[in-house]
N, C-alpha and C positions, 0 to 999 in steps of 0.2 A: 504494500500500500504506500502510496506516497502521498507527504506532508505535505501541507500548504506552501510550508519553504524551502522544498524540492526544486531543483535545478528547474526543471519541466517546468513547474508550475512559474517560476521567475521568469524563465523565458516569453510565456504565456502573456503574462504580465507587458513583459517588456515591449512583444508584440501588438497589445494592445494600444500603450501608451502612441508607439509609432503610429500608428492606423489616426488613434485619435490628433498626433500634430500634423496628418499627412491632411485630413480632414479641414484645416486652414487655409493651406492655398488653395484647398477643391473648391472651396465656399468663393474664392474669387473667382478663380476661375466660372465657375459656372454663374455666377453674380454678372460680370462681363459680358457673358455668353446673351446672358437675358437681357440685358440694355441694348443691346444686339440686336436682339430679335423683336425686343420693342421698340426698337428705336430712341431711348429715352435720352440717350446723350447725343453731344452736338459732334458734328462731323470733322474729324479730326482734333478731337480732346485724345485719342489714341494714337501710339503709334503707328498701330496694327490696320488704323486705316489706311494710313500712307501704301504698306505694303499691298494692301486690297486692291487700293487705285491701281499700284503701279502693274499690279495683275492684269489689271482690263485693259490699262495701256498697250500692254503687250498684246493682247489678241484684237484692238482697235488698231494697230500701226503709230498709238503716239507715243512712244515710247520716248524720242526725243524729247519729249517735255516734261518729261520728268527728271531730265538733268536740267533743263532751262529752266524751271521753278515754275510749271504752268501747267502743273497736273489739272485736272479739271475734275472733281466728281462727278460720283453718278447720276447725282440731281442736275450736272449742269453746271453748279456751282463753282468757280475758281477757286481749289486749294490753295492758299499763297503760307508759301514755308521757305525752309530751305531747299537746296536744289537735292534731289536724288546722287547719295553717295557712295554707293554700294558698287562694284565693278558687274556688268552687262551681264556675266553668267550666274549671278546670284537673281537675278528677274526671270529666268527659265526656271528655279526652284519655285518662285512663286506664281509663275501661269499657272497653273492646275488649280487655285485657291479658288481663282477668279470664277472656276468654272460653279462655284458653290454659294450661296447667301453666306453671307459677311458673318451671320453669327455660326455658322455649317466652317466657313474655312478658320474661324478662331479655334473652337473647339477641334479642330483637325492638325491646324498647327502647334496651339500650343499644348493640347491635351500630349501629342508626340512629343513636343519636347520635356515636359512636364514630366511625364512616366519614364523617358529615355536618362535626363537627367537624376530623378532618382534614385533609377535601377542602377548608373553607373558610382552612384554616389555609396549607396549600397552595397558593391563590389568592391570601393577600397576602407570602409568603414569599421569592417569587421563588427567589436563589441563597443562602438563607439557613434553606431549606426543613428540612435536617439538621440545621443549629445549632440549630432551634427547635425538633425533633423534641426531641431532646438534653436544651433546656433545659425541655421542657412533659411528657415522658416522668412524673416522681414525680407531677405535679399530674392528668395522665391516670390515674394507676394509682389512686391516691386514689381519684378518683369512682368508675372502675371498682368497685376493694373495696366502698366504700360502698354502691354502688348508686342512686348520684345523680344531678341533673340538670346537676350545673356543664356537661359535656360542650353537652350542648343546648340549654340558656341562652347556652353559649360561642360555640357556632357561629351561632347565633341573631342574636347581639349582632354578630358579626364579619359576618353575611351585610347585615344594614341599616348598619354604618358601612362594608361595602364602596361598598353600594347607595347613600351616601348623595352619589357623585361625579356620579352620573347623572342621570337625569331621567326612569327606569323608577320605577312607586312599587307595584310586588309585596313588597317587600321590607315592607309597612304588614303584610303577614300574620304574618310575623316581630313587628311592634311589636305588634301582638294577643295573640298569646303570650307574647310579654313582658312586658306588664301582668299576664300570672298571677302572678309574681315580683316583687310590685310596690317590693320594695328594690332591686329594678336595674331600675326603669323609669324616674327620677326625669332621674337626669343625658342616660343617650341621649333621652329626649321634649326637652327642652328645646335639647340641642344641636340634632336635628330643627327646632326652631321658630326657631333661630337662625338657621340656614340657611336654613329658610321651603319645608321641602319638604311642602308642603301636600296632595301626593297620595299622598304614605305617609302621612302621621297620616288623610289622610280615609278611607283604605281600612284601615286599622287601628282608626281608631273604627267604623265599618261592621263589621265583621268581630267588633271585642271585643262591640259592641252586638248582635250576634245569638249568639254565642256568650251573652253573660247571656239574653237571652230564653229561650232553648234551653234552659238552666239552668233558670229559671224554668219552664218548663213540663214539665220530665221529671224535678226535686229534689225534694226534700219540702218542705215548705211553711216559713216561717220560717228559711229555710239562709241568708239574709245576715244575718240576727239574731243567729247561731249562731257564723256567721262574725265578724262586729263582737266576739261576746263575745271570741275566742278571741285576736283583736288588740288586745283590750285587758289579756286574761289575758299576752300575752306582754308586753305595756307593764309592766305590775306586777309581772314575773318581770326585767326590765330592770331596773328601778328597785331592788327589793330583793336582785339578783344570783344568784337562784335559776336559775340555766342552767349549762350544762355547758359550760365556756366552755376546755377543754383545748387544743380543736381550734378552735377560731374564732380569724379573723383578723382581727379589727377591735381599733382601739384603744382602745374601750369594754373589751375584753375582755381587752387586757395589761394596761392601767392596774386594773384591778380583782385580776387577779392578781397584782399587784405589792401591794396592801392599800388602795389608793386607796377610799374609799368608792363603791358603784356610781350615786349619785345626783349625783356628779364626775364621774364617769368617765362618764358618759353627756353631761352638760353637756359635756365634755371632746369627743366625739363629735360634739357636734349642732353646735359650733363651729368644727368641722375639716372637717367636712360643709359648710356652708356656706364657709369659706374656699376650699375645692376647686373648689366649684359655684360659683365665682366666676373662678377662675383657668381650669378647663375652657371654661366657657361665655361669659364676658366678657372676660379678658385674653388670650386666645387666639386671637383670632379672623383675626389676621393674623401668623399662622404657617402653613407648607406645611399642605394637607390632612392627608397620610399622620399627620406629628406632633400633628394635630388630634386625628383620630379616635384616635391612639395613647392621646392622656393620656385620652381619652375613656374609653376599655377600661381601664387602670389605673385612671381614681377609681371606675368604676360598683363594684365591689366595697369598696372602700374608704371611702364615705361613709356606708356601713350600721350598725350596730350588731351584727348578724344576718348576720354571715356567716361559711364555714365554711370548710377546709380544700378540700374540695371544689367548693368556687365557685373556685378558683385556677385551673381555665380560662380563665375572662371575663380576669380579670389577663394570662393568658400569649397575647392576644390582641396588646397590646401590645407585644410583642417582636420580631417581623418588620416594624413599620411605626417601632419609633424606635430598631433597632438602626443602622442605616445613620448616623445623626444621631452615635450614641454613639461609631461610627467613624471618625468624620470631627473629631466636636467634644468629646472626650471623654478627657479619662487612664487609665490605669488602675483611679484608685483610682474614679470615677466609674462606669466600667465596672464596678470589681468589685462598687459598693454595689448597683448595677442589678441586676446577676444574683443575687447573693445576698436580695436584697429578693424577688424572684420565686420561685428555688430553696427558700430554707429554711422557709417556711411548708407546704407541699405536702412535702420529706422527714420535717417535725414531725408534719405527718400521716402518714404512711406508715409512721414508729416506730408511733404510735400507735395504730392501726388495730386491728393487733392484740394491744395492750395493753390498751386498754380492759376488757376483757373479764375478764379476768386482773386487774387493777387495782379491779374492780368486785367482784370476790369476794373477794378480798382486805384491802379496804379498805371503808372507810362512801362510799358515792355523795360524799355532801356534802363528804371528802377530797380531792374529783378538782380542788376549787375553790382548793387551798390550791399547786397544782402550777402554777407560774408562765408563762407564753405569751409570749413575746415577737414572734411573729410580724403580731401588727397595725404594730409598730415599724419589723418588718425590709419590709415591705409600704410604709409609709411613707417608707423610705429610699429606695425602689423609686420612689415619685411625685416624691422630692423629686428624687435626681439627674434622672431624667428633664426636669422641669420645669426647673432650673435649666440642662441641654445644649441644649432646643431653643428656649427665647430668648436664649440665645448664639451658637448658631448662626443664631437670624433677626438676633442683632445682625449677626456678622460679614457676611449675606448685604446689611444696609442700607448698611453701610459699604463694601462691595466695589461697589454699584453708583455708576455714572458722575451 
């Protein structure tokens, strides 16, 4: 017979608790789904519209205008945003959406990235599966609200640093896709080339190389031209500070909100960036895998300029592979700068999700710049304890061998 406080029975428990925090983002999730299907929010308070449009564009032929900033909804309406940033083969992932009612293609995309991101989350969590639930829960509901892709990027990124222990290179389909996001392809490509797994980048070049053809031959003509402009229109939006930089978690983006000038604070960025992609990629390299791939998933968001509230999946990646490290080689104040570096950026968003909105009627747009962020910092505290716990614990691992 067994006890109430039998293994089994804990487990049981534990299962349950998960079920009941998984139960949180579903309630957004499908909350979304029904504004959706009612109609009750206005056209483009989501991201996820923007993607819807640029769906139809593509089976209408206007595809170009959704790099020009002339997306037009479905009512007719001129969307006026920013221009379409995404590179030409990432708009064939999302044809097929178009073919569905808006609240049919949410529920299709993000309910997939939703269970996809879990499941992988899941696979490196082990008995830590809850805690991470727990601690990735605000940064889940974020994209949810928003209607984003951090989820799918997240799982994305966690499915090839799983993949990267092995010597299977399926996971190259994953780097494919991930060069549609090419501010988080930068560091995982190069950790790939450090470790020399040469049959994910080659089936991942294969793969991205036929997705551009395919582009090419089913886009409008001139759409890398279109695309180039609009990478460079956001350069010049970087440099003069013209971004909505509330919710972005980069340190371009506090140090500006703080009054820094933005042609500092971008220097400030490209310098931090490179310090990272140094310590990730070259001083790293003989520490455990798990702590590898960890600090891996924390800098990929972190070295950008251009990143959001919603990209704090890719980050909460690293919590299940260098919390065990944080427990073993870590105090509390270490621990607490850890979690608080992950947690508060993703609850900043979660205030303001639906502030925005409210803040924008309220106030001049150009306002929203003068409202301070500190979450590129607290992001930062986040890389720094990490890095400083897991070459101390490879020191003490050097010193304890014989």
């Amino acid at each position: 017979m067994k006890t109430p406080f039998s293994p089994l029975s804990e487990h049981r428990k534990s299962l349950a608790r998960c079920a009941l925090l998984c139960s949180l983002p579903v309630l957004v999730y499908l909350a979304q789904a029904f504004h959706l299907y009612q109609s009750l929010r206005e056209l483009g308070s989501s991201d996820f519209d923007v993607f819807y449009i640029v769906g139809h564009a593509f089976w209408s032929g206007q595809v170009l205008e959704a790099y020009r900033g002339n997306l037009v909804s479905l009512s007719g309406d001129l969307y006026s945003g920013l221009r379409w940033l995404y590179p030409p083969p990432y708009i064939l992932l999302l044809a097929p959406l178009a073919l569905l009612k808006e609240w049919a293609a949410y529920l299709s995309f993000m309910g997939l990235s939703l269970a996809g991101y879990i499941a992988m989350a899941r696979s490196l969590s082990g008995q830590y599966f809850e805690m991470a639930l727990k601690i990735g829960i605000p940064a889940i509901c974020v994209s949810l609200a928003a209607g984003q892709n951090g989820l799918l990027f997240g799982g994305i990124i966690a499915w090839i640093l799983k993949s990267a222990a092995g010597v299977s290179g399926w996971s190259g389909l994953g780097l494919a896709v991930l060069a549609l996001k090419p501010q988080f392809f930068p560091i995982v490509f190069l950790y790939l080339v450090r470790e020399r797994k040469w049959r994910v980048m080659a089936i991942g070049v294969v793969v991205l190389i036929s997705l551009i053809c395919l582009g090419a031959a089913t886009l409008s003509d001139g759409i890398w031209w279109s695309f180039l402009s609009t990478i460079d229109e956001t350069r010049q939006l970087l440099l003069t500070g013209n971004l909505r930089i509330v919710r972005m978690i980069s340190v371009y983006a506090t140090l500006y909100s703080l009054g820094f000038a933005p042609t500092y604070a971008l220097l400030a960025q490209s310098i931090l960036a490179l310090s990272i992609a140094y310590i990730v990629i070259i001083h790293s390299r003989h520490l455990l895998l798990r702590s590898q791939i960890g600090l891996v998933a924390l800098a990929t968001p972190l070295i950008s300029p251009y990143a959001y509230d919603y990209d704090m999946p890719v980050a909460l990646i690293s919590f299940p592979l260098l919390w065990p490290v944080f427990q073993e080689h870590s105090n509390s104040i270490g621990r607490g700068l850890y979690l608080a570096g992950l947690v508060i950026p993703s609850v900043w968003g979660l205030v303001m999700e639906p502030l925005i909105p409210t803040l924008l009627r309220a106030i001049e747009a150009s306002s929203l710049k003068s409202i301070p962020t500190l979450s590129g910092f607290f992001l930062l505290f986040a890389f720094t304890s990490a890095v400083r716990v897991v070459f101390r614990a490879r020191e003490a691992e050097r010193i304890a061998m014989p």
